[in-house]
C-alpha positions as CSV (number, residue, x, y, z in Angstrom):
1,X,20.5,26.1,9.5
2,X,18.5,25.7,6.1
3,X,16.0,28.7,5.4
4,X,12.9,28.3,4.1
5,X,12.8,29.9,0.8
6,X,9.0,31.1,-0.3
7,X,9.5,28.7,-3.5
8,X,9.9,25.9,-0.6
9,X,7.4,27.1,1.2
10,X,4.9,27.2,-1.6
11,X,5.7,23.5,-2.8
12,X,4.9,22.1,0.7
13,X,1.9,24.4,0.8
14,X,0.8,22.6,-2.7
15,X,2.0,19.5,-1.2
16,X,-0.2,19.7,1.8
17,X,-3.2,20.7,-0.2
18,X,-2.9,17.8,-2.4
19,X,-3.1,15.4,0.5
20,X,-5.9,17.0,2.5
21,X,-7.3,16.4,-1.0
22,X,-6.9,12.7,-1.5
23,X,-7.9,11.8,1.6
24,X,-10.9,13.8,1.8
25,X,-11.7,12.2,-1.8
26,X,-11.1,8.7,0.1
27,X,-13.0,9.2,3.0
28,X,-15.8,10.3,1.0
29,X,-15.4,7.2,-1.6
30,X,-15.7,5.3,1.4
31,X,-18.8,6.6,2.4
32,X,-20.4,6.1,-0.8
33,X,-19.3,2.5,-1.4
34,X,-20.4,2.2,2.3
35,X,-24.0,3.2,1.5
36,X,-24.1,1.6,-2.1
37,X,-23.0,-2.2,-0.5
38,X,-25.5,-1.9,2.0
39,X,-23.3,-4.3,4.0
40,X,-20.2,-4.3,6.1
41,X,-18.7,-7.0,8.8
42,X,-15.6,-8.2,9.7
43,X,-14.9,-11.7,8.0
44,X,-13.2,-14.9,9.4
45,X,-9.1,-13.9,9.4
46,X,-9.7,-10.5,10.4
47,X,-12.1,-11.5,13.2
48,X,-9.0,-13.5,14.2
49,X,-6.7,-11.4,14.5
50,X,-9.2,-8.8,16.7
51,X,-9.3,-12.2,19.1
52,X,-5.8,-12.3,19.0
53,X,-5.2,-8.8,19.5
54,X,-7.8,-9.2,22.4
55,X,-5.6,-12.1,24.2
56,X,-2.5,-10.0,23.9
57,X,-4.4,-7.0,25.5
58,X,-5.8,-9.4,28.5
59,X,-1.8,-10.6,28.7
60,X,-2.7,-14.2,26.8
61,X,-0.7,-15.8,24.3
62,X,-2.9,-16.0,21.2
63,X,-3.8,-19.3,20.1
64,X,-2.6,-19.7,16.8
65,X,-3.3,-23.6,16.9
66,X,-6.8,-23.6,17.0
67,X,-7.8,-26.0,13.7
68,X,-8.2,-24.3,10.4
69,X,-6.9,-20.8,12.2
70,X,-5.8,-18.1,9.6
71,X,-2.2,-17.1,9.2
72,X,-1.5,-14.3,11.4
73,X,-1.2,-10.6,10.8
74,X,0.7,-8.8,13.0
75,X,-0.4,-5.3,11.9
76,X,-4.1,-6.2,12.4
77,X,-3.3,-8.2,15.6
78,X,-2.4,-5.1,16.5
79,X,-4.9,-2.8,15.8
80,X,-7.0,-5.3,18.2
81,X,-5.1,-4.7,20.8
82,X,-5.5,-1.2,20.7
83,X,-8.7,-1.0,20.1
84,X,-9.6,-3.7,22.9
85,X,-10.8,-1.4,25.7
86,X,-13.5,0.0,23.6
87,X,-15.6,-3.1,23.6
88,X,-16.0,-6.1,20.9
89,X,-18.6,-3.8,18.8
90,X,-16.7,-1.1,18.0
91,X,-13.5,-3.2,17.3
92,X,-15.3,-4.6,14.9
93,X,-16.8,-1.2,13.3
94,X,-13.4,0.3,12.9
95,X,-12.0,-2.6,11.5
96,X,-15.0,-2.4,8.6
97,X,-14.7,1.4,8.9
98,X,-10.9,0.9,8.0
99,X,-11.8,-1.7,5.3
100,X,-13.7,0.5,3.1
101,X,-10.8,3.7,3.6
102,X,-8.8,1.2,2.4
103,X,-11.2,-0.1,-0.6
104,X,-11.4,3.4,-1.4
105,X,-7.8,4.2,-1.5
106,X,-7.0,1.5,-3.9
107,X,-9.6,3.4,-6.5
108,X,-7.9,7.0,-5.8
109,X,-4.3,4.8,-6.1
110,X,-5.7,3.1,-9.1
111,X,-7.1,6.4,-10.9
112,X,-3.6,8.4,-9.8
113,X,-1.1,6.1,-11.4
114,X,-3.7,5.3,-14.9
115,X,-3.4,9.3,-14.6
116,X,0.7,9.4,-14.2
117,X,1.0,6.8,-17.3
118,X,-2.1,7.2,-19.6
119,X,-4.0,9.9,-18.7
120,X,-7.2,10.9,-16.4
121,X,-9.6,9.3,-18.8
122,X,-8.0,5.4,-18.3
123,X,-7.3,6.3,-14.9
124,X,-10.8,6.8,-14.0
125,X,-11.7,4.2,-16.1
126,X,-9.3,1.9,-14.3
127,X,-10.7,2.7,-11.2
128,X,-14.1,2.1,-12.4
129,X,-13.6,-1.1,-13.7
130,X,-11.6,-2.4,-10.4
131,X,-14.3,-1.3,-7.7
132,X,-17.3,-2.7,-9.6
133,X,-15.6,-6.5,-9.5
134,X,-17.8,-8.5,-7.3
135,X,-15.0,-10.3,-5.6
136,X,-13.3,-6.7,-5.0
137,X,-16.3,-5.3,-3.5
138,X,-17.1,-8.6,-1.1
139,X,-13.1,-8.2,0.4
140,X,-14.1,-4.5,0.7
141,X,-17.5,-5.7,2.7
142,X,-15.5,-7.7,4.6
143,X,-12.7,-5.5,5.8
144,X,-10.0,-8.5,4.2
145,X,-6.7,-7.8,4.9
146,X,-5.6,-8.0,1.7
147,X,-7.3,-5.0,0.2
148,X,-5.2,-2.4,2.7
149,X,-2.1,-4.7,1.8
150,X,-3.4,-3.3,-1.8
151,X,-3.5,-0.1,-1.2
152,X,0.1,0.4,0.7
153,X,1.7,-1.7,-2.2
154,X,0.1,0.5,-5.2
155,X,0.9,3.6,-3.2
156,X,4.5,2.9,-3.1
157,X,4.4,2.4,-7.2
158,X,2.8,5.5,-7.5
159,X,5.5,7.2,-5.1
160,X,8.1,5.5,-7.4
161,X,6.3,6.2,-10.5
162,X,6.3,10.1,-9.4
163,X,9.7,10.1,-8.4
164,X,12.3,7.4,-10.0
165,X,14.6,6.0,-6.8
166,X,12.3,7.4,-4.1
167,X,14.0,5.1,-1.8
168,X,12.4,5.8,2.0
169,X,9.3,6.5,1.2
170,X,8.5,3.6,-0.3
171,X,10.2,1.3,1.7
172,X,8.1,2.7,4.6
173,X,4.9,1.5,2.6
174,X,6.4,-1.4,1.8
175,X,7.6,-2.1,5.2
176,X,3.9,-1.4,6.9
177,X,2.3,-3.7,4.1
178,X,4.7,-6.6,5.0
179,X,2.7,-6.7,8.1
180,X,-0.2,-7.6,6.6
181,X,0.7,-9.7,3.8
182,X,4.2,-11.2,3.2
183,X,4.5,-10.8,-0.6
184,X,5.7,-7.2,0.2
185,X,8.8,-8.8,1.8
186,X,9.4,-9.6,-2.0
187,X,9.0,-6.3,-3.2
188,X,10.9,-4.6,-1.1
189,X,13.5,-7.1,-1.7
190,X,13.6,-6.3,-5.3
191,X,13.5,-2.5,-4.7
192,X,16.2,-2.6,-2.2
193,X,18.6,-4.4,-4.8
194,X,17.2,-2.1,-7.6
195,X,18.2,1.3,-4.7
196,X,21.4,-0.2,-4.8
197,X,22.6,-1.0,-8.1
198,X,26.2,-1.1,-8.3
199,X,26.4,0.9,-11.4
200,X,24.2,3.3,-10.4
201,X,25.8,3.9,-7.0
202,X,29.7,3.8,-9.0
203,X,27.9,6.6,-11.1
204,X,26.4,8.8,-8.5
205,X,30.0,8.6,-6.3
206,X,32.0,9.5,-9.2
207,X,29.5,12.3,-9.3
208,X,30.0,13.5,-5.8
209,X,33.9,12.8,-5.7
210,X,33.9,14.9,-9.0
211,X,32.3,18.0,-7.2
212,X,34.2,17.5,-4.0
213,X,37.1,17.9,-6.3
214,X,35.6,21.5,-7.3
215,X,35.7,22.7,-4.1
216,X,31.7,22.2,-4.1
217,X,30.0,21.0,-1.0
218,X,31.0,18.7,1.9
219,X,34.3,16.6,2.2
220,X,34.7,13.3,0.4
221,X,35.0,11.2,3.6
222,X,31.4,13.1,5.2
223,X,29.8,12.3,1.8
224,X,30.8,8.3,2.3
225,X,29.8,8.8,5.8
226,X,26.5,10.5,4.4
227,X,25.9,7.9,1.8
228,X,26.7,4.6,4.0
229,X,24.2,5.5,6.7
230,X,21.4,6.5,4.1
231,X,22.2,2.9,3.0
232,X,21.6,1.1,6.1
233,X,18.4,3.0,6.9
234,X,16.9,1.4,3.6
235,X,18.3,-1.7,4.4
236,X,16.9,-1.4,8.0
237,X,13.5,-0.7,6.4
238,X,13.5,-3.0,3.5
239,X,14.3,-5.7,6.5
240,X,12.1,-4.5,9.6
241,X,8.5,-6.5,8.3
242,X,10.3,-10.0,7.8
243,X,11.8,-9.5,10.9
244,X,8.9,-8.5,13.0
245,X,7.1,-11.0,11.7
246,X,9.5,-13.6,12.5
247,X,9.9,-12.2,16.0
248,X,7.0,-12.2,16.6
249,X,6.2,-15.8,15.8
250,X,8.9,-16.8,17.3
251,X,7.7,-15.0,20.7
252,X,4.4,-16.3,20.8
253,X,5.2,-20.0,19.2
254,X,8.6,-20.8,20.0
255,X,8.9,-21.4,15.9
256,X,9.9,-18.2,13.9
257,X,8.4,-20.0,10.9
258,X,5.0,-21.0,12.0
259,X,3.0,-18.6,9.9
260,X,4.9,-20.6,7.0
261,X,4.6,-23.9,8.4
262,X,1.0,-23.5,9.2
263,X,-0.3,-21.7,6.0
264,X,1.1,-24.6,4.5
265,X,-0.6,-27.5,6.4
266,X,-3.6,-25.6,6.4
267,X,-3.6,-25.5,2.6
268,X,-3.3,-28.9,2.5
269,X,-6.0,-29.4,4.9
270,X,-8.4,-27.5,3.3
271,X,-7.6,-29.4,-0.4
272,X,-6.1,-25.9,-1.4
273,X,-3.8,-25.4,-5.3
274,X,-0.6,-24.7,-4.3
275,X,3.0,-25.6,-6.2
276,X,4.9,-24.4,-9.2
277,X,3.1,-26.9,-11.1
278,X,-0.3,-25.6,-10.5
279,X,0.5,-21.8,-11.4
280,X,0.4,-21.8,-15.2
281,X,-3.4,-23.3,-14.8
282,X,-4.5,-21.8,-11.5
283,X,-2.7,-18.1,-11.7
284,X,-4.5,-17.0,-14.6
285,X,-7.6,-18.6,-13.3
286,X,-7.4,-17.0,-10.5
287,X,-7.3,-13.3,-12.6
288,X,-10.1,-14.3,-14.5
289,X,-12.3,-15.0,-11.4
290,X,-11.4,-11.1,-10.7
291,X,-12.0,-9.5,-13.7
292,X,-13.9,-11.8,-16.4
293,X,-13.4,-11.5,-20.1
294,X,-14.5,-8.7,-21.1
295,X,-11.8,-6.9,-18.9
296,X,-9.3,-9.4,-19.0
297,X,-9.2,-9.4,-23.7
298,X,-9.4,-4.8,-22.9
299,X,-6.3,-5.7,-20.6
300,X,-4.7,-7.1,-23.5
301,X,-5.8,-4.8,-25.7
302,X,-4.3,-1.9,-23.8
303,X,-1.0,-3.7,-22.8
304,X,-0.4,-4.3,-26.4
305,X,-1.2,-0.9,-28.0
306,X,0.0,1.2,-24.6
307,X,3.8,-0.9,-25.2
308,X,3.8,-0.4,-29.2
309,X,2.7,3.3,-28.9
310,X,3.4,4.8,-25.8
311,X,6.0,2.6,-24.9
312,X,7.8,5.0,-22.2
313,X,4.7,5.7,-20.7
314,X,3.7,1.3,-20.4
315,X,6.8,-0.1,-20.0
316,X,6.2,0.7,-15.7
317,X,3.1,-0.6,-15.7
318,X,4.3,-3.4,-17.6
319,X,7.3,-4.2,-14.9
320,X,4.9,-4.2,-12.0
321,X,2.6,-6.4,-13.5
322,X,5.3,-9.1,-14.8
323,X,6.8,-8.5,-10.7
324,X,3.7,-9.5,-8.9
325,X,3.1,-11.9,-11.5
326,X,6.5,-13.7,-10.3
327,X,6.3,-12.9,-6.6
328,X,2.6,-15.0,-7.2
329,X,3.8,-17.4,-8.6
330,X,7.1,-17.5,-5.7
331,X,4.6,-17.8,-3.1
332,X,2.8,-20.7,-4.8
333,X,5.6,-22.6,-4.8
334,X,6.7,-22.1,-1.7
335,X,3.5,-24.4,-0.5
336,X,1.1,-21.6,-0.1
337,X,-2.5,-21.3,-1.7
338,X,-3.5,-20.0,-5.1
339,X,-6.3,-18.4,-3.8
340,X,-8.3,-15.4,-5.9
341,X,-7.4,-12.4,-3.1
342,X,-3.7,-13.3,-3.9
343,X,-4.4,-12.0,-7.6
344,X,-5.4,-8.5,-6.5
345,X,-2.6,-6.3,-7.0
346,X,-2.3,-7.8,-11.0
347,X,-6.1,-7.6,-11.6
348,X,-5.4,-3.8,-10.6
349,X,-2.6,-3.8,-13.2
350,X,-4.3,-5.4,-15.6
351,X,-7.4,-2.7,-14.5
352,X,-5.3,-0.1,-15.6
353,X,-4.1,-1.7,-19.3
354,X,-7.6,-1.7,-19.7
355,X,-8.2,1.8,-18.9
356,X,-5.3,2.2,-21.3
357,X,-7.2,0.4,-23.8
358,X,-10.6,2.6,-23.7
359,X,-8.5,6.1,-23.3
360,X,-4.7,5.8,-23.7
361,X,-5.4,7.4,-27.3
362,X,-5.2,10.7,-25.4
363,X,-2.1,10.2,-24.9
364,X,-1.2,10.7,-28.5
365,X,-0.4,13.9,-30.2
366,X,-3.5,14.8,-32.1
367,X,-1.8,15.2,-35.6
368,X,-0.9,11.1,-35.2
369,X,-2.0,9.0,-37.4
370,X,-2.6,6.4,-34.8
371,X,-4.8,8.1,-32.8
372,X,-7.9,7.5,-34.6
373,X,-7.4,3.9,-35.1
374,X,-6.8,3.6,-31.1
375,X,-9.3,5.6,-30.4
376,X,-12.2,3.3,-33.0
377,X,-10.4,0.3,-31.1
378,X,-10.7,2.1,-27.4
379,X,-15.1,2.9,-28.6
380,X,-15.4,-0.7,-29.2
381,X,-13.8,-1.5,-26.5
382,X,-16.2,0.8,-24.3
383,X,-19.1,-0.5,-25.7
384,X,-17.7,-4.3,-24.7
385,X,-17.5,-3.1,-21.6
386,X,-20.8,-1.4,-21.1
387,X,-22.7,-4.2,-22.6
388,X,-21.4,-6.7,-20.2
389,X,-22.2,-4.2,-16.9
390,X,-25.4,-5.4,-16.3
391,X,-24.6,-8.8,-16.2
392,X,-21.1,-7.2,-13.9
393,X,-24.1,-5.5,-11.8
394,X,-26.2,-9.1,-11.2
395,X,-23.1,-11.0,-10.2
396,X,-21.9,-7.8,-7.4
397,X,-25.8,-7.7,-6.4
398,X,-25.8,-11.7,-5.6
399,X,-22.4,-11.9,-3.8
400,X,-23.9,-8.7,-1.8
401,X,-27.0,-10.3,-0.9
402,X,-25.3,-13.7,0.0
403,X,-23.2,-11.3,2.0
404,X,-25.9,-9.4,3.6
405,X,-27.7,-13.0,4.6
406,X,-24.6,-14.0,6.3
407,X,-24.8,-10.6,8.3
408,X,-28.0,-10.9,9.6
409,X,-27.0,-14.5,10.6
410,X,-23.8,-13.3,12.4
411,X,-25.5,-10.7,14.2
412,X,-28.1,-12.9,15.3
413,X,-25.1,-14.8,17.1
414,X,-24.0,-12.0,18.7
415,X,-26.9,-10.9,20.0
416,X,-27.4,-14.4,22.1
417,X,-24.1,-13.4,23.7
418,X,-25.4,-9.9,24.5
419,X,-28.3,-11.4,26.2
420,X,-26.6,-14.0,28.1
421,X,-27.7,-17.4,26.4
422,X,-23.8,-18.2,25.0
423,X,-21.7,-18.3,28.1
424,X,-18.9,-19.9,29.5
425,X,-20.4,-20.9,32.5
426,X,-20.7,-24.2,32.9
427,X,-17.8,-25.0,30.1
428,X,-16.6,-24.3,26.7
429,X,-18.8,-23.4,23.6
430,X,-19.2,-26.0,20.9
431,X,-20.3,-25.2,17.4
432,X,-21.0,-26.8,14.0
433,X,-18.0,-25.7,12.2
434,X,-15.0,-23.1,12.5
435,X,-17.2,-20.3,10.8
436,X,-18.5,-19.2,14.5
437,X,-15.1,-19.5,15.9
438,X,-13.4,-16.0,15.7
439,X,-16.8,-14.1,16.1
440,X,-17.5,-15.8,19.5
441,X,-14.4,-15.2,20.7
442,X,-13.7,-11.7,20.2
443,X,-17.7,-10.7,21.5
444,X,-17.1,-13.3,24.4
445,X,-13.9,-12.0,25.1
446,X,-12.2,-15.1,25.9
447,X,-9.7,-17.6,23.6
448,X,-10.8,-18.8,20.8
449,X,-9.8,-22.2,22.6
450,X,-12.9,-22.2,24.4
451,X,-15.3,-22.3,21.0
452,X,-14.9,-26.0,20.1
453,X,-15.5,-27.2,16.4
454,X,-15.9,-30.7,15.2
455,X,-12.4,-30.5,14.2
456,X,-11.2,-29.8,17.9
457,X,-13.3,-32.3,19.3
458,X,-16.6,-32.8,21.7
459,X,-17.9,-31.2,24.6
460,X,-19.7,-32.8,27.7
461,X,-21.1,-30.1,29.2
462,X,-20.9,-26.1,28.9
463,X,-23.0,-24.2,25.6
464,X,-23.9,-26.0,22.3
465,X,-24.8,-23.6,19.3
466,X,-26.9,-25.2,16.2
467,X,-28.1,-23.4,13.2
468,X,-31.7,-23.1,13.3
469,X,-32.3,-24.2,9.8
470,X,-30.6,-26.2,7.2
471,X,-30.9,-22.8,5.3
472,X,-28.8,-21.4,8.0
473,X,-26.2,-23.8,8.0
474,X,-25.7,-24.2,4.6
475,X,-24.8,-20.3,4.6
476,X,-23.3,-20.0,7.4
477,X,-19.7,-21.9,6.0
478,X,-16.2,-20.0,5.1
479,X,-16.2,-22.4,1.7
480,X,-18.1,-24.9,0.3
481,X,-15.0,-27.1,0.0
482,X,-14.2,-26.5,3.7
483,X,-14.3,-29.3,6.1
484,X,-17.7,-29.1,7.8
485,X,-20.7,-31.8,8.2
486,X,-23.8,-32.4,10.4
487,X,-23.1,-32.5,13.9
488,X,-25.7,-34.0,16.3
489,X,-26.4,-32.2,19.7
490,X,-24.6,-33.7,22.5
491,X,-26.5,-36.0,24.5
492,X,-27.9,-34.3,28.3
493,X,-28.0,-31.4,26.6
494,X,-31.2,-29.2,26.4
495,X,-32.2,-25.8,24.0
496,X,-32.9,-22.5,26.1
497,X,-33.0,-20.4,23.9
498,X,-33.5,-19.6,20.1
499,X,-33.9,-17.1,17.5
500,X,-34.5,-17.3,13.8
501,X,-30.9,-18.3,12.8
502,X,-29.6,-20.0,16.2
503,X,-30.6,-22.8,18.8
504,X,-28.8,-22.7,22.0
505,X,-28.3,-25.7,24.3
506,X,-26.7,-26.0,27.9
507,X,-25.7,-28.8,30.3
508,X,-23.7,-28.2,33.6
509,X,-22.0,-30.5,34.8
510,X,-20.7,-33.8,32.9
């Protein structure tokens, strides 16, 4: 049996501080980007798959073929099927609640690994720059899937960035963001091939057979032994999200590829950019949207004195960014959507040239020569920066208050099901578009089935919902592009009841 040396001992002890450290720094960042938004729900894919998660825990299949449904996400699927049994409400909090942890996770990640490569000073800046992007801050808001997807994939490149070939450990991260997102299928990919590298595994055997042959350690045949099961447990992980995934698609469609298949027609449905073709327009686009100009010329700046000057240091940074910029691109041509959340993880990498740009100088000796003209470059830069905040400040302020309308209009729709006016009753519940969908179903506890948009259909008889206002409808819509027009109320049917967002109507019987 191994002992535990007090050297050992004292490096876990460090080890154990350090963590009880991040994650009281990201609890706390959570807080305070929880009380500086001001607003928090759950938006229209994640509300999905808490309905979903619902049906499994009532013993339904979830219906994945409602019109314009999300792809699914097993991961969060699953977290609504644990949390089922404490009641629609606080599925939803937890879900937000976990949003924000994960928000501020990707700052700490973002502000570790600017620290590993360039120094506090850029990391912090980084980290700055990335959590005051509107569209960063309204995924946050809305607990998106994509922003704990985020966090997982950076934490596994700061894991690797600590410790080259970490192998397991990042697989592991890896492996639980492929449950959210499928890019990480792709990375892990990569990484797998990169764990095994032929050379590097002829190098490190030649290594071994060389100290077996000094008598040192065990036998040649237990180090093969050794060395081929350490192999298949990263193959296992590198390989256990694609094939969940695919199982359980297959399970609850009878098609292992319907997430594909469906992301794809819904894309085309909703008019989406997808293709090869459209990534060398769309791609960059989509970056801008993320981090504007002002960021986007710093990135540059950054990448391009980080790789002439502290070229050991960049050249990482560098890799990841050129990866997801591929795996991106992959994805687009595969048929799925160019959308701005698919950008994330190189507007972080970008985030952190940038902080390279204002404070990488530090990481020059401070009798180099260079040092003073990065550091004139990195002042102007920060001045850039700070001169465009305010207008950085009006555009988060407006997405936030566009956000916080669309609260109040969502809890207004929720609380006619608390009080009994939405009900199944005398049939199914029909609304103006899908926006509703998701929400209704996870607070009415039933399939989203029974909420029928224009897309789905009519309905005869049962619960028709209408938006008070033309205000309220013209808010109340995932995407202006979307497929959605004015619905009349069906004929028989009569309003009892109404609040300032929502009209309720109700026929029994056809």
């Amino acid at each position: 049996m191994r002992r535990r040396t007090p050297a050992t001992r004292s490096t876990r002890s460090r080890r154990s501080a350090r963590l009880l450290g991040a994650s009281a720094a990201i609890i706390a960042g959570a807080g305070a980007l929880r009380v500086l938004c001001g607003v928090a729900f759950a938006n229209y894919d994640t509300l999905y798959a808490l309905a979903w998660g619902g049906q499994l825990a009532r013993g339904e299949s979830p219906a994945y073929a409602v019109p314009i449904a999300p792809t699914p996400h097993p991961l969060l699927e699953l977290l609504g099927l644990v949390l089922y049994p404490l009641g629609a409400r606080t599925t939803e909090d937890v879900a937000v609640a976990l949003g924000f942890v994960a928000l501020s996770a990707c700052g700490w990640v973002i502000y570790r690994l600017g620290a590993q490569w360039f120094g506090r000073a850029a990391g912090a800046v980084a980290a700055l720059i990335f959590l005051t992007r509107d569209p960063v801050l309204s995924w946050g808001v809305r607990a998106y899937v994509d922003v704990p997807y985020l966090a997982l994939v950076l934490a596994a490149l700061l894991v690797e960035s600590r410790s080259r070939r970490a192998g397991a450990p990042v697989l592991a991260l890896l492996a639980t963001a492929g449950l959210l997102r499928p890019e990480a299928w792709a990375f892990s990919a990569i990484y797998w091939l990169y764990l095994v590298d032929p050379v590097a595994l002829a190098r490190t055997r030649a290594r071994r057979l060389a100290s077996a042959s000094d008598g040192a350690g065990a036998s040649t045949p237990a180090r093969a032994r050794i060395e081929r099961g350490r192999l298949l447990g990263l193959t296992a992980l590198a390989a256990s999200a694609p094939l969940l995934w695919v199982l359980s698609d297959l399970v609850i469609t009878g098609d292992a590829l319907w997430s594909l298949s469906h992301t794809q027609h819904t894309a085309e449905a909703l008019g989406r950019k997808t293709g090869i073709a459209n990534v060398p327009l769309y791609v960059p686009r989509r970056i801008g949207e993320v981090l504007r100009v002002p960021v986007l010329a710093g990135a540059v700046l950054g990448a391009g004195l980080s790789l002439a000057w502290l070229r050991g240091r960049a050249l990482p940074a560098a890799a990841a960014g050129v990866l997801a910029l591929a795996v991106f691109a992959g994805f687009a041509s595969l048929g799925l959507p160019i959308n701005t959340r698919y950008a994330a993880l190189s507007a972080a990498i970008l985030c952190l040239f940038c902080g390279a740009g204002v404070a990488g100088w530090l990481g020059l000796r401070r009798d180099d020569r260079r040092r003073r003209r990065w550091m004139a470059a990195g002042a102007v830069l920060a001045l850039a920066l700070l001169a465009y905040a305010p207008a950085s400040y009006r555009g988060a302020s407006r997405e936030l208050g566009k956000l916080e309308r669309e609260q109040h209009i969502e809890d207004e729709l929720v609380a006619l099901v608390r009080d009994g006016a939405i009900t199944l009753r005398c049939g199914r519940v029909g609304v103006p578009n899908h926006a509703p969908i998701p929400l209704l179903a996870l607070y009415m506890r039933t399939s989203p089935r029974n909420i029928v948009s224009p897309e789905a259909g009519s309905i005869r008889s049962g619960v028709y919902v209408d938006p008070a206002s033309r205000k309220v409808e013209e808010d109340y819509v995932l995407d202006r592009n979307d497929p959605h027009e004015r619905v009349s109320i069906p004929r028989g049917f009569r309003e009892v009841s109404a609040n300032r967002s929502w009209r309720i109507y109700m026929r029994c019987g056809a």
